[in-house]
C-alpha positions as CSV (number, residue, x, y, z in Angstrom):
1,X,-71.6,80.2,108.5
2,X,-67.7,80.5,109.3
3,X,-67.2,78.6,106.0
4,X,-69.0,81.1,103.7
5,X,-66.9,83.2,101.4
6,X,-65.7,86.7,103.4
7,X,-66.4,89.8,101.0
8,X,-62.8,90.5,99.6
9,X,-63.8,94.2,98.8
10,X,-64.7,95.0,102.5
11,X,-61.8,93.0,103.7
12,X,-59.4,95.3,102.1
13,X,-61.3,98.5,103.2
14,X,-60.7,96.8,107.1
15,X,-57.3,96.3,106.1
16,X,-56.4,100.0,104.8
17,X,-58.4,102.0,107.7
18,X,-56.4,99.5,110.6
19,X,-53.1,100.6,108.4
20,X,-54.2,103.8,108.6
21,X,-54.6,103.8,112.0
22,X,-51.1,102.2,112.7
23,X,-49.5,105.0,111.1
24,X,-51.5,108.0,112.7
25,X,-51.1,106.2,116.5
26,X,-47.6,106.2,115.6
27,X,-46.3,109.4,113.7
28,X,-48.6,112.0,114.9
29,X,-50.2,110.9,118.5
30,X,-46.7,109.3,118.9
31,X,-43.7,111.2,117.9
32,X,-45.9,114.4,116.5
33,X,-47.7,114.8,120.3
34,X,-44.7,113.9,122.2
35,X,-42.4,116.8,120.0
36,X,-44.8,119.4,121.1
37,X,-45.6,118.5,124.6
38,X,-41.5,118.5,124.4
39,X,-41.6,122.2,123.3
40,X,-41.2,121.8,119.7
41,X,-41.4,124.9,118.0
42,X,-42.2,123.4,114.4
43,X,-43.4,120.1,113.6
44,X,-44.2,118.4,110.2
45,X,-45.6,114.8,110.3
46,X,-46.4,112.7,106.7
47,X,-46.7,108.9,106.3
48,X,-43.0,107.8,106.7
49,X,-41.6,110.0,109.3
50,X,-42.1,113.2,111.7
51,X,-39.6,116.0,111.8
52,X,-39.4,118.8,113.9
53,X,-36.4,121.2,115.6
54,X,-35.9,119.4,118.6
55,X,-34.2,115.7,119.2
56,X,-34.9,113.8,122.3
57,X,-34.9,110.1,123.1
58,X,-38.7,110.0,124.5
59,X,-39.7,111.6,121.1
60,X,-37.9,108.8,119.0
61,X,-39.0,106.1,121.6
62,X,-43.0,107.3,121.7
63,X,-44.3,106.5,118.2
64,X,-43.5,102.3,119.8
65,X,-44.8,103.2,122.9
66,X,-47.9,104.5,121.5
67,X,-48.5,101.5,119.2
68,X,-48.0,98.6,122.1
69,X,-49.8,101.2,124.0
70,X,-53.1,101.0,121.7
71,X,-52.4,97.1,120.6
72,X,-53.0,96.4,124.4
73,X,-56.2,98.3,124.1
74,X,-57.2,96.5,121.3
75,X,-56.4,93.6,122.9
76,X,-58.4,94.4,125.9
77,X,-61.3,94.9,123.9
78,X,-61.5,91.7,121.8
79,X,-61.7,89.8,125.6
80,X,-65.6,89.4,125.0
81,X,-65.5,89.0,121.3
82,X,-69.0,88.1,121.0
83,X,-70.3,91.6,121.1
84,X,-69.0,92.3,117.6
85,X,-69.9,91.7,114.2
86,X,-67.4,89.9,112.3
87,X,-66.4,93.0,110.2
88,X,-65.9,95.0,113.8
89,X,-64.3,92.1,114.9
90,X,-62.0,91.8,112.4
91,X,-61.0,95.6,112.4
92,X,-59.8,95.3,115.8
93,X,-57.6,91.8,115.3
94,X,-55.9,94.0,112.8
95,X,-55.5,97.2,114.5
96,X,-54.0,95.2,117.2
97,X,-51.8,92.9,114.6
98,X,-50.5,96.1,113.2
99,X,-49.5,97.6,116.2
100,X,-48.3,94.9,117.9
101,X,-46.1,94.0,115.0
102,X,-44.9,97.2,114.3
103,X,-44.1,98.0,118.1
104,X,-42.2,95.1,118.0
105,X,-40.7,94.9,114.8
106,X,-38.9,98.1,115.4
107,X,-37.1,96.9,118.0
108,X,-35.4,94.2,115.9
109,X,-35.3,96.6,112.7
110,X,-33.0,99.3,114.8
111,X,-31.1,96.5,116.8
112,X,-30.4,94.6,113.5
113,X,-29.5,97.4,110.9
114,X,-28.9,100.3,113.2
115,X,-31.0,102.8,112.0
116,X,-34.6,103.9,113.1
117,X,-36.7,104.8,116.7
118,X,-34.5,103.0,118.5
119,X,-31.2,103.1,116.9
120,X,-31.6,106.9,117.9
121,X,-32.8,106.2,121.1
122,X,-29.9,103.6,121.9
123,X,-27.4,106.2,120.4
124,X,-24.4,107.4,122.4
125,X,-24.8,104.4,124.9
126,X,-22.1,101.8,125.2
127,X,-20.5,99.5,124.8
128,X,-23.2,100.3,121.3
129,X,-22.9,96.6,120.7
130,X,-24.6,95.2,123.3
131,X,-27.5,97.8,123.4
132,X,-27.4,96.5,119.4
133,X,-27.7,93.1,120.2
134,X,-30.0,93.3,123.2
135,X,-32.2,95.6,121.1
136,X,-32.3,92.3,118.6
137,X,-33.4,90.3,121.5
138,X,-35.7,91.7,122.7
139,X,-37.7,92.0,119.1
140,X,-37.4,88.4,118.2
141,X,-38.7,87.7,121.6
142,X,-41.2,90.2,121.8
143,X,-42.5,90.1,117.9
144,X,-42.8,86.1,118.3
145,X,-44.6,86.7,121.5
146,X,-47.0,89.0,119.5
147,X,-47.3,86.3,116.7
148,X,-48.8,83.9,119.3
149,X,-51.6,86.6,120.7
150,X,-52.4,87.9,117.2
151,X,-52.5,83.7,116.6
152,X,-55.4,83.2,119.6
153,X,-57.5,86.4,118.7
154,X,-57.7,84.6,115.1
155,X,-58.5,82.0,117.0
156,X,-62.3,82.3,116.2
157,X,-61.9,82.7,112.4
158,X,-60.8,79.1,111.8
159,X,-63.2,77.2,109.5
160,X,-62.4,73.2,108.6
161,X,-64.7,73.0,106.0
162,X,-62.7,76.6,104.1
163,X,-59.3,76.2,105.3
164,X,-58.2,78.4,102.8
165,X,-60.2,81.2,105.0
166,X,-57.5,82.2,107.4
167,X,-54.9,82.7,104.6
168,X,-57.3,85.4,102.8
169,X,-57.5,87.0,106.0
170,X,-54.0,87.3,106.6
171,X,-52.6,87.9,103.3
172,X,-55.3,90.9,102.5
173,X,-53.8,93.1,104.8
174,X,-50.2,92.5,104.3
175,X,-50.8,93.6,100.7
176,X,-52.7,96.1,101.2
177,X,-51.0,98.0,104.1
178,X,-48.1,97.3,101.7
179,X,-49.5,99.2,98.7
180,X,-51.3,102.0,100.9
181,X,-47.2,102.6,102.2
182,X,-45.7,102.7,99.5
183,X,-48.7,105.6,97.7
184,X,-48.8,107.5,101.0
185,X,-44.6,107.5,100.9
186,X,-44.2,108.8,97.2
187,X,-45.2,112.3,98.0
188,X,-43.8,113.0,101.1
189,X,-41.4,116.0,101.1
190,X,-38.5,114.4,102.8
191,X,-38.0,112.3,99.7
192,X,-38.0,109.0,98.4
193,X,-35.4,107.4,100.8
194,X,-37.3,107.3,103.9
195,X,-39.9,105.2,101.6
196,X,-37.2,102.7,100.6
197,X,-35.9,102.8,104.0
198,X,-38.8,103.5,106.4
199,X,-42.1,103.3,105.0
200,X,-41.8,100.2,103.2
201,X,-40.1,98.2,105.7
202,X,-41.5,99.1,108.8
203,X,-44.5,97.9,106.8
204,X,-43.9,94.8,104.9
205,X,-41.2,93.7,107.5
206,X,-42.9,94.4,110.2
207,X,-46.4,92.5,109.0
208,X,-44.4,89.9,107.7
209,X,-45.7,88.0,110.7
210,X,-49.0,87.7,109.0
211,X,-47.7,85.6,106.3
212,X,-46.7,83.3,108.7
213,X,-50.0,82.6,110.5
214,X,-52.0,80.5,108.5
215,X,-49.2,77.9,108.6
216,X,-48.7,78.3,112.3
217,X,-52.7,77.9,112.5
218,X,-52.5,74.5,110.3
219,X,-51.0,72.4,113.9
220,X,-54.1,70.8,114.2
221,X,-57.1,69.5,111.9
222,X,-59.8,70.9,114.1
223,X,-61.2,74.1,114.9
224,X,-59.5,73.9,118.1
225,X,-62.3,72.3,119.9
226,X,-64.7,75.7,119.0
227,X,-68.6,75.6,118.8
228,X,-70.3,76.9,115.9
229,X,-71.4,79.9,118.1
230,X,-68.1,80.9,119.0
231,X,-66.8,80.8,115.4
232,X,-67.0,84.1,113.5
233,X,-69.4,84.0,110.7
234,X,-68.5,85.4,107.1
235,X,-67.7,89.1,106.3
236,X,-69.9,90.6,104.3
237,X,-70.0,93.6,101.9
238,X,-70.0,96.8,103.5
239,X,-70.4,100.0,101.5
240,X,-69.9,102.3,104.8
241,X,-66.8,100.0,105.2
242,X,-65.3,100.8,101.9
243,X,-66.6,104.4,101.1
244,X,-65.2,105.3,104.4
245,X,-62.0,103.3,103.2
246,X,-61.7,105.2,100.2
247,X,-62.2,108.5,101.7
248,X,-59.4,108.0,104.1
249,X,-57.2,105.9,101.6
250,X,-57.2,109.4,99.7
251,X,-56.9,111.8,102.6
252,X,-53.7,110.0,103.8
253,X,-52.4,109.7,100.2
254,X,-52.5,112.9,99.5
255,X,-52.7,115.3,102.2
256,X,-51.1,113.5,105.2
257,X,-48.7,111.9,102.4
258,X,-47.6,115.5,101.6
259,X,-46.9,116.5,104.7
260,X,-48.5,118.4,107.6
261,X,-46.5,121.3,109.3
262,X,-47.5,123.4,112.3
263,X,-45.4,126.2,113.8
């Protein structure tokens, strides 16, 4: 079964509702809750970035918090893995690859190019360079770290007879979380910068782990020693899957891409 063809159609539906998800964990239940339990007074959230009239380093630090928050639930629930269909099962290695990756990856994006979450959160300490540098650290270490448990819940998907299988997987939802960024991004009312310099590359930089695995998957010739029960069979097409994918492609295009404000 694992080495029938997965539906590419659904696959890219999974992909966009797990970016979608990313995003919304991290501007609004992230930065947008944490402004108003912080006594915001106005607040406006879109795809790339939430602004309101109050600056605090537990606002700029939540949206990350949020997102390793959620990837450890994620996590959590792929422990029994069995109980899922392999387009359910899928979701959730995503959700939690996309979290993960982008809690992690801003830690190295701010400690590298000094903008960002946590180049604002980090502001005003010093000596600046070693909160910098330790901020750098502490993302290789932690995004590598996240590479290796987004590695073994993929684990499962591994076919010898379509090795090709795991790159489909992976590739997919780089592309399309990259896409579904940059649409979302061109109508926000902050401008195009914060697409160029946010959107985008807390997006393709911080999934650019998931070019990567396929080739870190490739160490051995076997499916790692898996039965054929524990291997997760093909995904198939799912028209709830993609109409639902669709709707909320457009939705956070369009109206979450424009902006939300609430006073």
């Amino acid at each position: 079964m694992a080495s029938a063809h997965d539906d590419r159609p659904t696959m890219i539906a999974v992909s966009a509702l797990a970016c979608i998800l990313g995003d919304i964990l991290h501007e609004g239940l992230g930065h947008g809750v944490t402004a108003w339990l912080s006594g915001a007074q106005r607040i406006s959230v879109s795809t790339v970035a939430m602004q309101c009239d109050i600056d605090t380093r537990w606002i700029s630090a939540s949206g990350t918090v949020v997102n390793l928050l959620f990837a450890a639930i994620f996590w959590i629930l792929l422990f029994k893995p069995r109980r899922y269909k392999p387009i359910t099962h899928y979701f959730l290695v995503l959700a939690m690859a996309g979290n993960l990756f982008t809690g992690t990856g801003y830690f190295l994006f701010s400690g590298v190019f000094n903008f960002g979450d946590w180049a604002a959160v980090i502001q005003g300490w010093q000596p600046h360079w070693i909160w910098q540098l330790g901020l750098a650290v502490l993302g290789v270490a932690s995004y590598y770290a996240s590479m290796l448990v987004v590695r073994a819940t993929l684990r499962p998907f591994r076919s010898d007879e379509n090795p090709r299988r795991l790159r489909g997987l992976c590739w997919t939802p780089y592309f399309t979380d990259g896409i579904l960024a940059g649409l979302g991004g061109l109508l926000n009312p902050i401008g195009l910068f914060y697409v160029i310099a946010s959107a985008l590359p807390s997006t393709l930089g911080a999934n650019a782990g998931l070019m990567s695995l396929p080739s870190m998957m490739r160490q051995s010739n076997r499916s790692f020693g898996l039965s054929q029960e524990e291997q997760v069979g093909p995904i198939p097409r799912s028209p709830a899957w993609i109409a639902t994918a669709t709707v909320a492609g457009l939705l956070f295009i369009f109206v979450l891409g424009r902006g939300l404000t609430w006073s």
